[in-house]
GUMIKOL-691627 format. One line per field, with one value per residue: y, z negated, x of N, C-alpha, C, O in turn; residue in one letter. Coordinates in nm, 3 decimals. Layout:
<sites>
n.v: Y, ...
n.w: Z, ...
n.u: X, ...
ca.v: Y, ...
ca.w: Z, ...
ca.u: X, ...
c.v: Y, ...
c.w: Z, ...
c.u: X, ...
o.v: Y, ...
o.w: Z, ...
o.u: X, ...
resn: A, ...
</sites>
This chain:
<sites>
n.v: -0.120, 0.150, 0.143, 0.177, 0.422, 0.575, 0.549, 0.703, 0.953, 1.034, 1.040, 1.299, 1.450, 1.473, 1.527, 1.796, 1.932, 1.973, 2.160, 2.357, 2.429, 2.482, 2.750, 2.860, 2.956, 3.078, 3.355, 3.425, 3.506, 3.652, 3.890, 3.940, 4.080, 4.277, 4.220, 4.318, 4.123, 4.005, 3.850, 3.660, 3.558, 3.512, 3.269, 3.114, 3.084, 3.006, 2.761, 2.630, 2.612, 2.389, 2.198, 2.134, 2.047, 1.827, 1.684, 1.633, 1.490, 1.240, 1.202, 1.154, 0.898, 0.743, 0.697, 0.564, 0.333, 0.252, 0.195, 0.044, -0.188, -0.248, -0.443, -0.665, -0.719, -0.797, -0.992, -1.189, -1.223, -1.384
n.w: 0.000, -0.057, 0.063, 0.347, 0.287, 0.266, 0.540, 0.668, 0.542, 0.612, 0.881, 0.900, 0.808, 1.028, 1.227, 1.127, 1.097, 1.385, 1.437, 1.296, 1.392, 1.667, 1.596, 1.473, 1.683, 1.835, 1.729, 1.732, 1.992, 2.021, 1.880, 1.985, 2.233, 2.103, 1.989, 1.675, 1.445, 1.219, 1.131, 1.256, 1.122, 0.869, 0.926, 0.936, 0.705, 0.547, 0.700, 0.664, 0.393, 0.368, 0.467, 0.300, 0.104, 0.224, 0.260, 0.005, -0.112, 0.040, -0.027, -0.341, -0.267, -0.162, -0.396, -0.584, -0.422, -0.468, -0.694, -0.768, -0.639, -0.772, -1.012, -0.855, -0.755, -0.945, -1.079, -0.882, -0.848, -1.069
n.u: 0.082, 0.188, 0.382, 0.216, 0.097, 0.321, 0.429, 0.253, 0.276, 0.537, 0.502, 0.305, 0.526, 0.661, 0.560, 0.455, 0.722, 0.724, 0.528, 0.588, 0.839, 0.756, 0.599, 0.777, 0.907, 0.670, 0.693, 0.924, 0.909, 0.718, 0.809, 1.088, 0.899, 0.790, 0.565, 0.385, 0.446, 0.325, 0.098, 0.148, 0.378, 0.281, 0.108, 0.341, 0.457, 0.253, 0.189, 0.502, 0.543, 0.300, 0.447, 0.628, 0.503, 0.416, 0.695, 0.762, 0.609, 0.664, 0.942, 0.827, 0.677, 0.898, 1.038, 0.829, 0.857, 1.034, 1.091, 0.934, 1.000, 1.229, 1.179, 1.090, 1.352, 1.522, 1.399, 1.472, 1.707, 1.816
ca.v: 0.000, 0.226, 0.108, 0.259, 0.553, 0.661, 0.544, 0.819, 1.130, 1.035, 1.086, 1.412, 1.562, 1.467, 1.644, 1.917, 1.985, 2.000, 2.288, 2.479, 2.473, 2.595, 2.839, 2.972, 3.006, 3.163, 3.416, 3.483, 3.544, 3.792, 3.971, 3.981, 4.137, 4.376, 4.275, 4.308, 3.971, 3.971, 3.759, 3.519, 3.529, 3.467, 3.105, 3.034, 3.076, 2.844, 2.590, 2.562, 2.549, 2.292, 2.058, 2.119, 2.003, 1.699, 1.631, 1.627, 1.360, 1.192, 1.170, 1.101, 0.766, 0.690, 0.686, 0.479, 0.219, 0.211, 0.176, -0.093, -0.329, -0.299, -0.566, -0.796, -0.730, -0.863, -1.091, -1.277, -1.251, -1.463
ca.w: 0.000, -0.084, 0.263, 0.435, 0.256, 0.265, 0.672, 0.730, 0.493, 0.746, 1.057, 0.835, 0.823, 1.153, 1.330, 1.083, 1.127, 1.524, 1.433, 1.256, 1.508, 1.762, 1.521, 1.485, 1.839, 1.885, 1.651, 1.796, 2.159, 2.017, 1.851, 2.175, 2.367, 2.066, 1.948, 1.572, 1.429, 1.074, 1.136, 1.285, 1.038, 0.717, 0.995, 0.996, 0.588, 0.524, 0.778, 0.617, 0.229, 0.396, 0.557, 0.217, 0.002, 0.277, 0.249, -0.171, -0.081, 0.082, -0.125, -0.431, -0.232, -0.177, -0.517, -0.627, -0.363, -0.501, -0.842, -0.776, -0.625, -0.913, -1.092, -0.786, -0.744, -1.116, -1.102, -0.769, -0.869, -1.180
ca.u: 0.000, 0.256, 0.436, 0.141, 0.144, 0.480, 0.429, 0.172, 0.364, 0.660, 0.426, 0.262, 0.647, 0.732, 0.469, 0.467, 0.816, 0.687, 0.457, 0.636, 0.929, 0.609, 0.559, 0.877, 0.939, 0.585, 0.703, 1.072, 0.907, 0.627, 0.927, 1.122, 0.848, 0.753, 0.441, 0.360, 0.402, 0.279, -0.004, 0.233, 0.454, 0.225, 0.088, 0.472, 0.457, 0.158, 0.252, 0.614, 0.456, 0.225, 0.538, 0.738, 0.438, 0.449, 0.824, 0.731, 0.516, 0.748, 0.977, 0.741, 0.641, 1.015, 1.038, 0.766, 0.872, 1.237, 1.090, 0.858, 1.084, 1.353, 1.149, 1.129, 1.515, 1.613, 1.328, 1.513, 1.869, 1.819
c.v: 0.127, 0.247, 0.232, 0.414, 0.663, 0.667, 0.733, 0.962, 1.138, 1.101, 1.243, 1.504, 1.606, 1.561, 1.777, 2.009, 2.056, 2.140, 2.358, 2.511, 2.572, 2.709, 2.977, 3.034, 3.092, 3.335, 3.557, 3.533, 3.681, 3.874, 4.025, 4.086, 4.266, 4.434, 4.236, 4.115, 3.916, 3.902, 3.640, 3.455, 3.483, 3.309, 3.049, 3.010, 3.008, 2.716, 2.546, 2.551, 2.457, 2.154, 2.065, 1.989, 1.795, 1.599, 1.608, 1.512, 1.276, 1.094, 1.118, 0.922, 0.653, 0.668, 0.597, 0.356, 0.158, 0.142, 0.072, -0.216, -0.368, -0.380, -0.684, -0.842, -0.824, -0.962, -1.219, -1.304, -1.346, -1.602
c.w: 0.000, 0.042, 0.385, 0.417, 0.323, 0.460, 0.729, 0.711, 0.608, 0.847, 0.979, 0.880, 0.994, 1.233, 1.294, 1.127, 1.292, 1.521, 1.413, 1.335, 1.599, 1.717, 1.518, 1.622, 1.866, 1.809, 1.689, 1.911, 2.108, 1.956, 1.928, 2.234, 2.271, 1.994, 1.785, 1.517, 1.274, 1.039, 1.126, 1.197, 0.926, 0.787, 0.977, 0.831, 0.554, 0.569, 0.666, 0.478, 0.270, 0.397, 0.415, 0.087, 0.046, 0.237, 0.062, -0.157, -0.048, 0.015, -0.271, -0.400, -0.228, -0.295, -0.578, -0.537, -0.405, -0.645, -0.869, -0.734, -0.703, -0.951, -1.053, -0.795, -0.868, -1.145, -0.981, -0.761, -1.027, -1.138
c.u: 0.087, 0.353, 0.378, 0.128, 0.236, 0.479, 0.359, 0.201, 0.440, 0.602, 0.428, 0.377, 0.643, 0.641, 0.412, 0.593, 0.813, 0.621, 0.500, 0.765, 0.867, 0.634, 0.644, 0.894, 0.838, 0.643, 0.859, 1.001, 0.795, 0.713, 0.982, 1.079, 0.786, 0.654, 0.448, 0.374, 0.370, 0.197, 0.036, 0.324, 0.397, 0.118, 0.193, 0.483, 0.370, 0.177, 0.400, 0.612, 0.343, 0.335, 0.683, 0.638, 0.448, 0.557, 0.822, 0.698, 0.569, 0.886, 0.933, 0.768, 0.752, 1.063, 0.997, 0.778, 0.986, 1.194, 0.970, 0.938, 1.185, 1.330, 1.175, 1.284, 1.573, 1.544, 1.409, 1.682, 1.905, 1.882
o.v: 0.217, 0.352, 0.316, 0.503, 0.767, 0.768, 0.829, 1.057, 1.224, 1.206, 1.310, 1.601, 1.712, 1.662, 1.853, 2.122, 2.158, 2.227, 2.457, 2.630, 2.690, 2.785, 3.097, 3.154, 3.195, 3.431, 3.677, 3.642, 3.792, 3.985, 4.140, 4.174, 4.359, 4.547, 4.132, 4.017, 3.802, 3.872, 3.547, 3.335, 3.399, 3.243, 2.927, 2.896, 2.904, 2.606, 2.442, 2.469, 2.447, 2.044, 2.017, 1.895, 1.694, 1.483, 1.548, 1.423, 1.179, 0.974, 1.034, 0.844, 0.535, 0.596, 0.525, 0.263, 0.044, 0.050, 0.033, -0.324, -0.482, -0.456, -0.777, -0.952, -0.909, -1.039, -1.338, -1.379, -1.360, -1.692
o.w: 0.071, 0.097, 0.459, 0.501, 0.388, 0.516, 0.792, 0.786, 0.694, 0.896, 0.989, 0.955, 1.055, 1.294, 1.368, 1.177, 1.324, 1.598, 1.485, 1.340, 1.615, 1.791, 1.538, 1.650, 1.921, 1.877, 1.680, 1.936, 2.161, 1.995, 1.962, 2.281, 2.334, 1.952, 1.756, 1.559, 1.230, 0.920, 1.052, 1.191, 0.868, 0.703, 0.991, 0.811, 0.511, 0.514, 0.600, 0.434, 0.173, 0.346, 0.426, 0.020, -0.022, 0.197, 0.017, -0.198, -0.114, 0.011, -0.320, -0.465, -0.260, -0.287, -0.638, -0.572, -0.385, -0.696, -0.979, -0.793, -0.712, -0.959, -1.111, -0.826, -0.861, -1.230, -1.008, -0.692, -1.074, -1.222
o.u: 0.042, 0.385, 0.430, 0.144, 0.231, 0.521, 0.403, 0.181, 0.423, 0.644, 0.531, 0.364, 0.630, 0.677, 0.349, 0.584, 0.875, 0.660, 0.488, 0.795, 0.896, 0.696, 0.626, 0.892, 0.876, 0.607, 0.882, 1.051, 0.801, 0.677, 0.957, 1.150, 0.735, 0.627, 0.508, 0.313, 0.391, 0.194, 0.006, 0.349, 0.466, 0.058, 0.187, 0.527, 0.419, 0.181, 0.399, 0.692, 0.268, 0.314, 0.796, 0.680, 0.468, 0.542, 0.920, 0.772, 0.529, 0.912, 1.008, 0.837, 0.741, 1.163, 1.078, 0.706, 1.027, 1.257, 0.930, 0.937, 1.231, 1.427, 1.231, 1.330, 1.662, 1.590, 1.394, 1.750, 2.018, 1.896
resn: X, X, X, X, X, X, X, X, X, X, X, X, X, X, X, X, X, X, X, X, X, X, X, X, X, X, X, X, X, X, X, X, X, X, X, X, X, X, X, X, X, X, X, X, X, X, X, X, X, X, X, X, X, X, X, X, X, X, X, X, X, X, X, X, X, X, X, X, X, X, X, X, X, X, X, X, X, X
</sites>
């Protein structure tokens, strides 16, 4: 269960990290050309406190997978 989990945060990052790349870039090119981008900029600040809360998650799950199998581990090396 925890497998699946941790499977789907992974995806979560991965295609967060995609957005907020987007994001940035949308952000650099309306700069560029001049236009106001404060809007853009406080989308590029939610998205990347969205894909940090993710990568939390992430890690969390990596955690509780490391720390569930310790038992098996010492239970199979006996």
């Amino acid at each position: 269960m925890i497998q699946q989990h941790l499977a789907q945060a992974e995806g979560h990052v991965a295609k967060g990290r995609q957005i907020v790349a987007r994001q940035e870039r949308l952000v650099a090119d309306l700069h560029m050309h001049g236009h106001d981008t404060t809007d853009a900029c406080k989308v590029l600040d939610t998205l990347a406190d969205a894909l940090t809360i993710h990568e939390a998650d992430v890690q969390r799950l990596r955690d509780e997978l490391k720390a569930a199998s310790r038992p098996l581990a010492s239970l199979t090396s006996r």
